[in-house]
Backbone as a ProteinNet text record, in pm:
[ID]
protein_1_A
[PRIMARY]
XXXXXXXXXXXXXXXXXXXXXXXXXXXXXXXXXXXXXXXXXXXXXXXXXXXXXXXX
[TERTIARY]
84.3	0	89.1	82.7	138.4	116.2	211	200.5	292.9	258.1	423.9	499.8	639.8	721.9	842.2	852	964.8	1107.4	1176.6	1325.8	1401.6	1308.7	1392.4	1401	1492.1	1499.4	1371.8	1253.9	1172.1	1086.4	1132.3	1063.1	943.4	861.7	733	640.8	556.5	463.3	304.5	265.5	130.5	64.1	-49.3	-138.1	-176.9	-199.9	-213.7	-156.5	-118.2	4.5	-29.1	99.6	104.3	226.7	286.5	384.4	450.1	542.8	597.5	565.1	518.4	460.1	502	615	673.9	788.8	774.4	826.2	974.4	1014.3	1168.1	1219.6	1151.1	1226.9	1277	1410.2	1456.8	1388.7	1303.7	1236.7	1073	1052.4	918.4	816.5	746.6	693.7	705.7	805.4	830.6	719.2	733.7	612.7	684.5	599.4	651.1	636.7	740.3	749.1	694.3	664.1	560.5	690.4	595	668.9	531.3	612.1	526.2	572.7	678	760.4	600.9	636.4	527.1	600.8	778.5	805.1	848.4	767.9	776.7	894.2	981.2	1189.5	1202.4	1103.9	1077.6	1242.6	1293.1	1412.7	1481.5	1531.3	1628.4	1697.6	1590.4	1644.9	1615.5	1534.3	1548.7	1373.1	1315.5	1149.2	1095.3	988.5	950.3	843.5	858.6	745.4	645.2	476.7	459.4	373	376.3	318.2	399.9	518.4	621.7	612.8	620.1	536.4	664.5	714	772.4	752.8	915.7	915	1016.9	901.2	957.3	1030.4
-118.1	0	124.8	235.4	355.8	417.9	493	549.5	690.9	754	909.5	911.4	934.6	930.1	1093.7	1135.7	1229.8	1181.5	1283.9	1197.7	1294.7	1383.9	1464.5	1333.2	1401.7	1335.5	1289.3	1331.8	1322.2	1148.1	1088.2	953.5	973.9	1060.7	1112.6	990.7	972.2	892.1	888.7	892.4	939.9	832.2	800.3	757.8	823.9	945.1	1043.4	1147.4	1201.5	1255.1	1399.9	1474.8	1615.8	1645	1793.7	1793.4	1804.7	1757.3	1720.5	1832.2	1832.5	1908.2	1884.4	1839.6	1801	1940.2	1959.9	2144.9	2138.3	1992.2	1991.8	1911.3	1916.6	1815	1932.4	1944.6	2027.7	2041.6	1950.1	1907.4	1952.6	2061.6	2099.6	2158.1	2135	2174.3	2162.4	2046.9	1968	1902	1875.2	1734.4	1617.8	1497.3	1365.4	1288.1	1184.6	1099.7	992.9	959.6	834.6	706	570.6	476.2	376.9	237.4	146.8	47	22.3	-85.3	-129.3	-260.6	-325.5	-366.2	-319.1	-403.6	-291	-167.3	-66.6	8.3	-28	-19	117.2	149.5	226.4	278.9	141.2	140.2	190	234.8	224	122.3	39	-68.2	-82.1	35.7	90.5	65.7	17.1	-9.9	108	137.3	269.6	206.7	267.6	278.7	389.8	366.8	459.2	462.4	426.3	448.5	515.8	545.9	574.6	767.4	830.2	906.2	1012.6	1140.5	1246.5	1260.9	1216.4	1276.1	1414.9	1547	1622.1	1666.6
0	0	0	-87.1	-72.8	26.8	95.2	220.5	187.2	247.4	203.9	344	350.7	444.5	377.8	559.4	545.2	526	430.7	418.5	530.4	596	708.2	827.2	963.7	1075.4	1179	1120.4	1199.7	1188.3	1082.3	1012.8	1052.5	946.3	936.6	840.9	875.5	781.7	766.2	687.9	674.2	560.4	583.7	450	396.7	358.9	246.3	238.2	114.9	70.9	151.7	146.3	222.2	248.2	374.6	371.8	538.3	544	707.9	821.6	912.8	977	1134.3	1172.2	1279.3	1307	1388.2	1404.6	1448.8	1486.3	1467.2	1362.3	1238	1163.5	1055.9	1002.6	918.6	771.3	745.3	635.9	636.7	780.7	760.1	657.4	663.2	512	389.7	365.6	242.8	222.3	85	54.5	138.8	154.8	170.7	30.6	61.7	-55.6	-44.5	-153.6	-220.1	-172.7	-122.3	-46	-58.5	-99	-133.4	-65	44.1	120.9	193.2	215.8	286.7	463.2	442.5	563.9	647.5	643.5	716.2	736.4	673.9	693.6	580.5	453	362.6	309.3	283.1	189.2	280.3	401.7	452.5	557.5	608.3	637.3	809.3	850.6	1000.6	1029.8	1069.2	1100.8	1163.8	1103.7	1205.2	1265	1436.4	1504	1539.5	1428.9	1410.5	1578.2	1661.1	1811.1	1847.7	1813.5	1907.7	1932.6	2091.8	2083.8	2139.5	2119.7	2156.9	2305.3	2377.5	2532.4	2519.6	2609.7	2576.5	2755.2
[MASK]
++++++++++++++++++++++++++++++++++++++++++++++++++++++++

């Protein structure tokens, strides 16, 4: 399934397309990119956890 992901530091991911909106990622307001990986790693090889939640 296509999903869009940030190529900034924030490993942003979304099911419909738009642009990164995480206020420390250097890549704010970029589009995200189109990503069709099924094993969540989205070609880099690193799994994202999308539960995983900002301790501030």
């Amino acid at each position: 399934m296509t999903h869009y992901i940030c190529a900034g530091t924030c490993g942003g991911v979304s099911d419909k397309p738009g642009s990164c909106q995480a206020e420390e990622c250097p890549l704010k307001g970029q589009e995200l990119e189109p990503c069709t990986c099924e094993d969540g790693r989205h070609g880099n090889g690193t799994p994202v956890d999308d539960d995983e939640e900002d301790e501030d």
